[in-house]
Residue frames as qw, qx, qy, qz and C-alpha x, y, z in Angstrom:
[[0.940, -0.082, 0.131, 0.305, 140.67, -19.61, 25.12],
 [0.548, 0.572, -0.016, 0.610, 142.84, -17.01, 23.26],
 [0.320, -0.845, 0.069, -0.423, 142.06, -14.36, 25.72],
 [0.722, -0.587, 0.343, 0.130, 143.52, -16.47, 28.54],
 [0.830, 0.401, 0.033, 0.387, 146.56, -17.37, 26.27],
 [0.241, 0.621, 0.012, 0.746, 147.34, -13.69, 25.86],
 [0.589, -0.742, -0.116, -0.298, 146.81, -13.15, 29.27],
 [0.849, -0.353, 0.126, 0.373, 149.75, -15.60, 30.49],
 [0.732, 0.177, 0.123, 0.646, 152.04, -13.85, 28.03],
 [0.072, 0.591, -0.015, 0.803, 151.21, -10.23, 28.94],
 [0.208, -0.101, -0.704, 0.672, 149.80, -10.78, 32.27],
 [0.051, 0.684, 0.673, -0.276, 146.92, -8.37, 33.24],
 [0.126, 0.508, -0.198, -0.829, 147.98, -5.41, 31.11],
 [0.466, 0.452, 0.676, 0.348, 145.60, -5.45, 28.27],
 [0.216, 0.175, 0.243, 0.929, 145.40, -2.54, 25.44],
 [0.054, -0.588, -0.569, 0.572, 142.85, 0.46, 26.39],
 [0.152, 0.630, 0.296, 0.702, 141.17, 2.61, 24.14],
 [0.031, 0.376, 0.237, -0.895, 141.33, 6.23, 25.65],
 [0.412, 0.478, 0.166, -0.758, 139.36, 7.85, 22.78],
 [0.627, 0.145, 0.743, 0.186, 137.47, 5.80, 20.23],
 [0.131, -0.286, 0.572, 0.758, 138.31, 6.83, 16.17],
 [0.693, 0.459, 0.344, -0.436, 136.01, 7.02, 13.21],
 [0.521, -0.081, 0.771, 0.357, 136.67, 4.11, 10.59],
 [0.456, 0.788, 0.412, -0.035, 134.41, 6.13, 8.18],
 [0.063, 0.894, -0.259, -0.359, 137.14, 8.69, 7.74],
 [0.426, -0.207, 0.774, 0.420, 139.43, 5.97, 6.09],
 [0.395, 0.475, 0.785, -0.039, 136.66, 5.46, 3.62],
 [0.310, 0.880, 0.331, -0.140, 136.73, 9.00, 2.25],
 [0.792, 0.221, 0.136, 0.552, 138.59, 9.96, -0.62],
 [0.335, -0.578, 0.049, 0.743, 141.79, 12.21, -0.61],
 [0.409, 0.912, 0.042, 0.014, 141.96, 15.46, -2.33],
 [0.795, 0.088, 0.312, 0.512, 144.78, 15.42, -4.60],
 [0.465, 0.821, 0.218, -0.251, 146.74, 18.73, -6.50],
 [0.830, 0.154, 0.285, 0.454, 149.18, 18.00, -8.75],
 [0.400, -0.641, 0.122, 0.643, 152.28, 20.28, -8.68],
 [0.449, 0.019, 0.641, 0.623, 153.02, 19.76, -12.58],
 [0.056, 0.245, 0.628, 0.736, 149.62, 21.14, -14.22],
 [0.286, 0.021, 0.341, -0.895, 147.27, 22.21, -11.49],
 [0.683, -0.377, -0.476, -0.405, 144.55, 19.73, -11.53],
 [0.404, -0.187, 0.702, -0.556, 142.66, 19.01, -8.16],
 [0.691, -0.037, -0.577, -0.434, 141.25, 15.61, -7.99],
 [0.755, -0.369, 0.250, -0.481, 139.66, 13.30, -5.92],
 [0.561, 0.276, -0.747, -0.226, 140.74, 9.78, -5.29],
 [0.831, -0.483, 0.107, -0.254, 139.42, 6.90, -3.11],
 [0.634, -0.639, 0.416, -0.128, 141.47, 4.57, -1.57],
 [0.815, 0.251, 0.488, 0.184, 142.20, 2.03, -4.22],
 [0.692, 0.681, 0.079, 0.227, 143.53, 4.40, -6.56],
 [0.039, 0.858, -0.374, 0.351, 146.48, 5.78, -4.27],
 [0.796, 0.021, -0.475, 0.374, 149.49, 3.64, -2.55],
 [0.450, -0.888, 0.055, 0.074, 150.78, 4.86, 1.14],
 [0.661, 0.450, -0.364, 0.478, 154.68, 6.10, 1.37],
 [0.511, -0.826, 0.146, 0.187, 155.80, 6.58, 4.80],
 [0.406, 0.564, -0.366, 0.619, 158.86, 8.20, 5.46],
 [0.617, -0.593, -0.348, 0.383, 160.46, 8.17, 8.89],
 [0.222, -0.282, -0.095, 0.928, 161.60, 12.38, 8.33],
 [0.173, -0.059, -0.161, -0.970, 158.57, 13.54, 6.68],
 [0.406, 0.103, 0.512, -0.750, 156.05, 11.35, 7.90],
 [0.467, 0.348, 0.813, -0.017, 152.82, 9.52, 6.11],
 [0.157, 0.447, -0.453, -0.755, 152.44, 10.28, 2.45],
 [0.705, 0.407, 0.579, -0.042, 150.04, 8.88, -0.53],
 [0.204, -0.304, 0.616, 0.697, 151.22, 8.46, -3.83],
 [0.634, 0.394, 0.656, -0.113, 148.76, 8.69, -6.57],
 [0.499, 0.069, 0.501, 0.704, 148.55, 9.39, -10.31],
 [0.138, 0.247, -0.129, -0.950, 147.80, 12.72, -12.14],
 [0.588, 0.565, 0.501, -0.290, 144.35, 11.97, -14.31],
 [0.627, 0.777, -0.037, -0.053, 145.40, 14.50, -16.97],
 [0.159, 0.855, -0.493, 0.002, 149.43, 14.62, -16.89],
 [0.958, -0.044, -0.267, -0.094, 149.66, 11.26, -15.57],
 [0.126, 0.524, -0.571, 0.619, 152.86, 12.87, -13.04],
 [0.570, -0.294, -0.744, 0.189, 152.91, 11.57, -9.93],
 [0.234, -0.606, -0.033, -0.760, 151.21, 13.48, -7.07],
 [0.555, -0.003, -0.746, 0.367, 151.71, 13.39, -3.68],
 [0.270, -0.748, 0.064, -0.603, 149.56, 14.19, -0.46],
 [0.225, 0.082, -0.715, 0.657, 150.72, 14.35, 3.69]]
């Protein structure tokens, strides 16, 4: 019933996966190194926030462990 909905309002063009992605990679956490005091750290997904920027592009914000500075990876 939806399908045909979306059908009348786009016609016959429906979206096409060329090459299918791997939803595990979301799932694994980013490596972090913090400009202020040199710690590398790990963090999963929950402990970092997303900043895009439309001139530099997709950024995560997350906090230092030991300096508690914010730390940013691209």
């Amino acid at each position: 019933m939806y399908s045909e909905r979306l059908s009348k309002r786009i016609g016959s063009d429906f979206m096409k996966i060329i090459k299918q992605g791997n939803l595990n990679i979301a799932r694994e956490p980013l490596r972090f190194e913090c400009k202020n005091c040199g710690t590398i750290f790990e963090a999963i997904k929950q402990e970092y926030i997303y900043c895009g920027d439309q001139r530099e592009g997709d950024n995560w914000k997350c906090e230092c462990p030991l300096c508690h500075g914010a730390v940013y990876y691209n």
